[in-house]
C-alpha positions in Angstrom: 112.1 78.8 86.6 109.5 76.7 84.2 111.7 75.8 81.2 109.0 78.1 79.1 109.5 81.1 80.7 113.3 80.7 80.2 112.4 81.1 76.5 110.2 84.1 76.3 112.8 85.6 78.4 115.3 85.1 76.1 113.1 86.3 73.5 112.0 89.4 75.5 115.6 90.4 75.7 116.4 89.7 72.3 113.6 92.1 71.4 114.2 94.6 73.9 118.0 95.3 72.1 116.4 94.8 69.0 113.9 97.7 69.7 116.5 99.9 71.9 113.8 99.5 74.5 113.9 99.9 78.5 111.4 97.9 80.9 110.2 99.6 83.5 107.7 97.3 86.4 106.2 99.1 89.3 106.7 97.8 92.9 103.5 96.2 92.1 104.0 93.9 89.9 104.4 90.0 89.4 107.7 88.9 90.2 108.4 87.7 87.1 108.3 90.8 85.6 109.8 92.8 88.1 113.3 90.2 87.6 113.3 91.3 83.9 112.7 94.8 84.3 115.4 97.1 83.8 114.1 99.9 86.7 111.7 98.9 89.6 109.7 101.4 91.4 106.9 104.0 91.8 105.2 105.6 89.0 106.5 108.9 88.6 109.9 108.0 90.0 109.6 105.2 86.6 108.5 108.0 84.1 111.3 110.2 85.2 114.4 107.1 85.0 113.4 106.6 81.4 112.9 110.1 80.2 116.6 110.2 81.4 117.5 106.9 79.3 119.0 106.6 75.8 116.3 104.5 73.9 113.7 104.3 71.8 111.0 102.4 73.2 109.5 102.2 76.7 107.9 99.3 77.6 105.8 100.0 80.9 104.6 96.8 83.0 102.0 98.7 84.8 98.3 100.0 84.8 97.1 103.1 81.7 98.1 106.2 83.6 101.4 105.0 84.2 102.1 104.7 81.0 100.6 108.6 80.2 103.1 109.5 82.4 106.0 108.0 81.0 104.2 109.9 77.2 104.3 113.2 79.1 107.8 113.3 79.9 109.2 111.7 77.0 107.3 112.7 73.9 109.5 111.7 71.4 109.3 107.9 72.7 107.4 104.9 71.9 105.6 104.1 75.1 104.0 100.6 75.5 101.6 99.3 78.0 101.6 95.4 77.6 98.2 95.0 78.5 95.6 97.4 77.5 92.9 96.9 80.2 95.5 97.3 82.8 93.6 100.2 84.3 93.7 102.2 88.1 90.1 102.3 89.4 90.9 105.2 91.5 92.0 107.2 88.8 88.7 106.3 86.4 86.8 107.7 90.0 87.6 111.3 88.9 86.5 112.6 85.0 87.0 116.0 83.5 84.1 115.8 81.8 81.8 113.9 80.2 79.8 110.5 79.9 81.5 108.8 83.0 81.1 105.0 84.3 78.5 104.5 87.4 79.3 100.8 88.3 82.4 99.3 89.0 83.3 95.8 90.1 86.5 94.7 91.7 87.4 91.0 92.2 87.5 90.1 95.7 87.2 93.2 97.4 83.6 91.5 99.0 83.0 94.6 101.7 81.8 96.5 98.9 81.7 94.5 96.0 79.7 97.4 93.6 79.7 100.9 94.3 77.9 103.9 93.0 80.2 106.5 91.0 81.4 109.0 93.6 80.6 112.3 92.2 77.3 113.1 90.3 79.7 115.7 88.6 82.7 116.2 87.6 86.4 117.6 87.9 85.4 121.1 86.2 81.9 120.8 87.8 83.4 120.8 91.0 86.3 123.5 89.9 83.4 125.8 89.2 81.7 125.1 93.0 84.9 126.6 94.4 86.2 129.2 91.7 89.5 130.0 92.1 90.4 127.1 94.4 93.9 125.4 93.2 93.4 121.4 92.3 96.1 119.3 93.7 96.3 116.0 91.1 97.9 112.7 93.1 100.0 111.4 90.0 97.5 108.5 90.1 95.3 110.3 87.6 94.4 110.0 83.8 96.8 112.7 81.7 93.8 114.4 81.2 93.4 115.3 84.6 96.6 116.2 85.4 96.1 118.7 82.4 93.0 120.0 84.1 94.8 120.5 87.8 97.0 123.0 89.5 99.8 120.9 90.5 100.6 117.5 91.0 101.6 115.4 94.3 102.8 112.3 95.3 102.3 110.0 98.4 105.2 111.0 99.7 105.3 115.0 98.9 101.1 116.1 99.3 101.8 118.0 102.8 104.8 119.5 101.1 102.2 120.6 97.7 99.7 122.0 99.4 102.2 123.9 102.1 103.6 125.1 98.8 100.2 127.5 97.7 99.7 130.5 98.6 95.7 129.7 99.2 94.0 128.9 102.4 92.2 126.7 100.3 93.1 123.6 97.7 90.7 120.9 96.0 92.6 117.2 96.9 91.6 114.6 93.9 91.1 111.7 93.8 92.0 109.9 96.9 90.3 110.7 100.1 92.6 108.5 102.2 95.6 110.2 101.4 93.5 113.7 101.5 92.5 113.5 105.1 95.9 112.4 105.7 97.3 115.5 104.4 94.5 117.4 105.7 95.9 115.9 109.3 99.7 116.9 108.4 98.8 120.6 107.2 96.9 123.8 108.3 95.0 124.0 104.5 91.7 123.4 104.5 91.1 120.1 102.2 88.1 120.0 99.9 88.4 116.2 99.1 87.4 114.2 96.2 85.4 111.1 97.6 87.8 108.5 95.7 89.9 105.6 96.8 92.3 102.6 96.5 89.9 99.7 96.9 93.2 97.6 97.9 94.2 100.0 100.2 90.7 101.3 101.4 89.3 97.8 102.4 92.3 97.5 105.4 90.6 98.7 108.7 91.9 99.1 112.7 90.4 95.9 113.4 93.1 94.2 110.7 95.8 96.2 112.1 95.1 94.5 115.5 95.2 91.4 114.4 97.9 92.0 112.3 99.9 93.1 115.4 98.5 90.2 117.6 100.1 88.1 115.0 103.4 89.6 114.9 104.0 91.2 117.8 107.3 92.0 116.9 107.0 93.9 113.6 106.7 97.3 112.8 103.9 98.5 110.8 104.9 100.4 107.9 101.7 101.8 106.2 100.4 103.3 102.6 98.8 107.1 102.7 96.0 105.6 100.7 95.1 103.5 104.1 92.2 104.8 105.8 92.8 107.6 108.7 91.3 105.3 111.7 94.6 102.6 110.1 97.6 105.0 109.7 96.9 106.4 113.5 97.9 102.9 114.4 100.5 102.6 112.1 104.7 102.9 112.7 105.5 104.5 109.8 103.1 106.2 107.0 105.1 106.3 103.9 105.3 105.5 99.8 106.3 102.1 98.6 109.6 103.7 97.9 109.6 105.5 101.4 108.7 101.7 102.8 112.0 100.5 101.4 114.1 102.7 102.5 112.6 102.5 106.1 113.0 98.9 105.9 116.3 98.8 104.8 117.5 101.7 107.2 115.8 99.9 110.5 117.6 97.6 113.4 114.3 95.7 113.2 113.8 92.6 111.9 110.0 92.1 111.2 107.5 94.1 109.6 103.8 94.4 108.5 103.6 96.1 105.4 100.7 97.8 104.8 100.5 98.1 100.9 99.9 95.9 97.9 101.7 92.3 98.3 104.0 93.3 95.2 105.8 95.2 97.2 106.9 92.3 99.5 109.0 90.7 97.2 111.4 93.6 96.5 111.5 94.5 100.3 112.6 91.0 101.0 115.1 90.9 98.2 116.8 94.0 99.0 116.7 93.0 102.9 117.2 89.0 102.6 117.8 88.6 106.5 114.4 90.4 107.8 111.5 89.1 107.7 107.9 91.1 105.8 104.2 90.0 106.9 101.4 91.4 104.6 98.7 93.4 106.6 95.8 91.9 104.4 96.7 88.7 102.5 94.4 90.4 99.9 95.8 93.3 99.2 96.0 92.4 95.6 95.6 95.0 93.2 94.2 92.4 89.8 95.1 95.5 87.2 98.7 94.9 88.7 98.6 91.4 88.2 97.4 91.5 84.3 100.9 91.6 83.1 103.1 88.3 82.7 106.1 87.7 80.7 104.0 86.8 77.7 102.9 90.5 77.8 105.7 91.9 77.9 106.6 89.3 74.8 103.4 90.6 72.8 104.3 94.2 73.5 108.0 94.0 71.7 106.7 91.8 69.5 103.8 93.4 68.2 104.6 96.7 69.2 101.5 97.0 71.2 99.8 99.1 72.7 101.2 102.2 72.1 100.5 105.0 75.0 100.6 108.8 73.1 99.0 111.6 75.4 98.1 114.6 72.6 100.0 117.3 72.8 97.8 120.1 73.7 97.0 117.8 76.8 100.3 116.6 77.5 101.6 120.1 78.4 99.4 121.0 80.2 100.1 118.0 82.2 103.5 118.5 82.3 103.3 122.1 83.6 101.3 120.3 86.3 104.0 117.8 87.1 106.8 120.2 86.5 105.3 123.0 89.2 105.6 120.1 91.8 109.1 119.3 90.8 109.9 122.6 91.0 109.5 122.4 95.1 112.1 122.3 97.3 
């Protein structure tokens, strides 16, 4: 460890008491900031940990809708996102309403460097096209989405959401990865939102062959937000958390992981003796990466930059989030 970052450490947990703060780092993140985390993990499994902690100030090392969450289910907490422009480009692809952003970039993702805004319309738009049809949010959504939506899902429980509703019919948003999965795992009938993971989205069969031709061996453990024609061909189609467990509850040795490289450094600290290939060497998610130590420094310091979802919109989204907890 640079001599440096020994310091800011220091300072960060000097701060940290000083605030009655927790630090929470998705699977995703650096390294760095995963070691001085408090809690690692998924998003909403994150949000949930601290609304169960005694402190004042949550301090979340991870992209904006993250952080929403964490303001949904603790209100009366001071929630902190390090770095402001840390956002989720799949979330930004669906809008309730509104002026919404054509043209995005993303940084090294050169199969389809600029794309066109999926949807002409948006999130109530398409609610009034099929009236009466229930919106299933993935929890990678803005808190103002969530607030417009049925019910809430994970990566791990969207079969188990959508068997849940009484209709024939439910409205998937925004991922259409993890949609047709679902649509493959459930008799519903899936009206999908044409969003996606561009990390997850650019891995394709022909990587998985070559992924396999390299390390014959390993067992592919694969994201829901992979592409269809990729999780046919995978071993296991799971969550980051539901990839750790696997890991650490299999006789094999090796595996590909099909998810963002974050997630390779946890997998290989909590299983020292196996070994973890990454299925893309790019599957880099740069929001992800905008935190460093010096973030979460500025954030304590500073006090910056407070995440507060308004009221009227956070329960809504809680009711969202709390009818999928509510399932069995």
């Amino acid at each position: 460890m640079k001599e440096e970052d020994r310091g800011i450490i220091e300072e960060i947990l000097r701060l940290k008491e000083r605030r009655r703060a927790v630090i929470l780092s998705h699977n995703y993140q650096r390294e760095e900031v995963q070691e001085i985390a408090d809690f690692v993990g998924d998003s909403l499994e994150l949000s949930r940990k601290a609304a169960g902690v005694d402190c004042e100030v949550i301090v979340f090392c991870g992209v904006n809708f993250m952080a929403e969450s964490a303001s949904i289910l603790s209100p009366e907490k001071t929630v902190l996102l390090p770095e402001l422009d840390a956002t989720c480009p799949m979330a930004d692809m669906v809008r309730v309403s509104g002026e919404r952003k054509v043209w995005r970039t993303f940084p090294g993702y050169e199969e389809q460097p600029t794309f066109r805004f999926p949807h002409h319309f948006t999130l109530r738009e398409m609610k009034a096209r099929y009236p009466g049809v229930p919106v299933v949010a993935y929890v990678n959504t803005t808190a103002e989405v969530k607030a417009e939506s049925d019910i809430c899902c994970t990566s791990a429980n969207v079969v188990k959401v959508m068997e849940s509703l009484p209709d024939e019919r439910v409205i998937s948003i925004p991922d259409r990865n993890l949609s047709a999965w679902a649509a493959r795992n459930t008799s519903k009938e899936v009206i999908t939102w044409d969003g996606f993971c561009h990390v997850h989205d650019r891995v394709t069969a022909g990587d998985v062959r070559r992924a396999r031709e390299e390390h014959p061996e390993a067992l592919l453990m694969a994201h829901p937000e992979c592409r269809l024609e990729v999780l046919e061909l995978a071993d296991h189609v799971t969550s980051t958390s539901g990839m750790l467990r696997y890991a650490g509850a299999s006789d094999a040795r090796e595996f590909i992981v099909g998810t963002e490289t974050g997630l390779i450094y946890r997998l290989k600290k909590e299983n020292p003796e196996k070994t973890f290939h990454p299925l893309r060497r790019d599957m880099i998610c740069p929001n992800m990466k905008k935190t460093r130590l010096r973030s979460v420094l500025r954030s304590l310091a500073e006090m910056t930059h407070v995440v507060k979802v308004p009221e009227e919109t956070r329960l809504r989204a809680k009711r969202a989030l709390d009818r999928m907890l509510e399932i069995r």
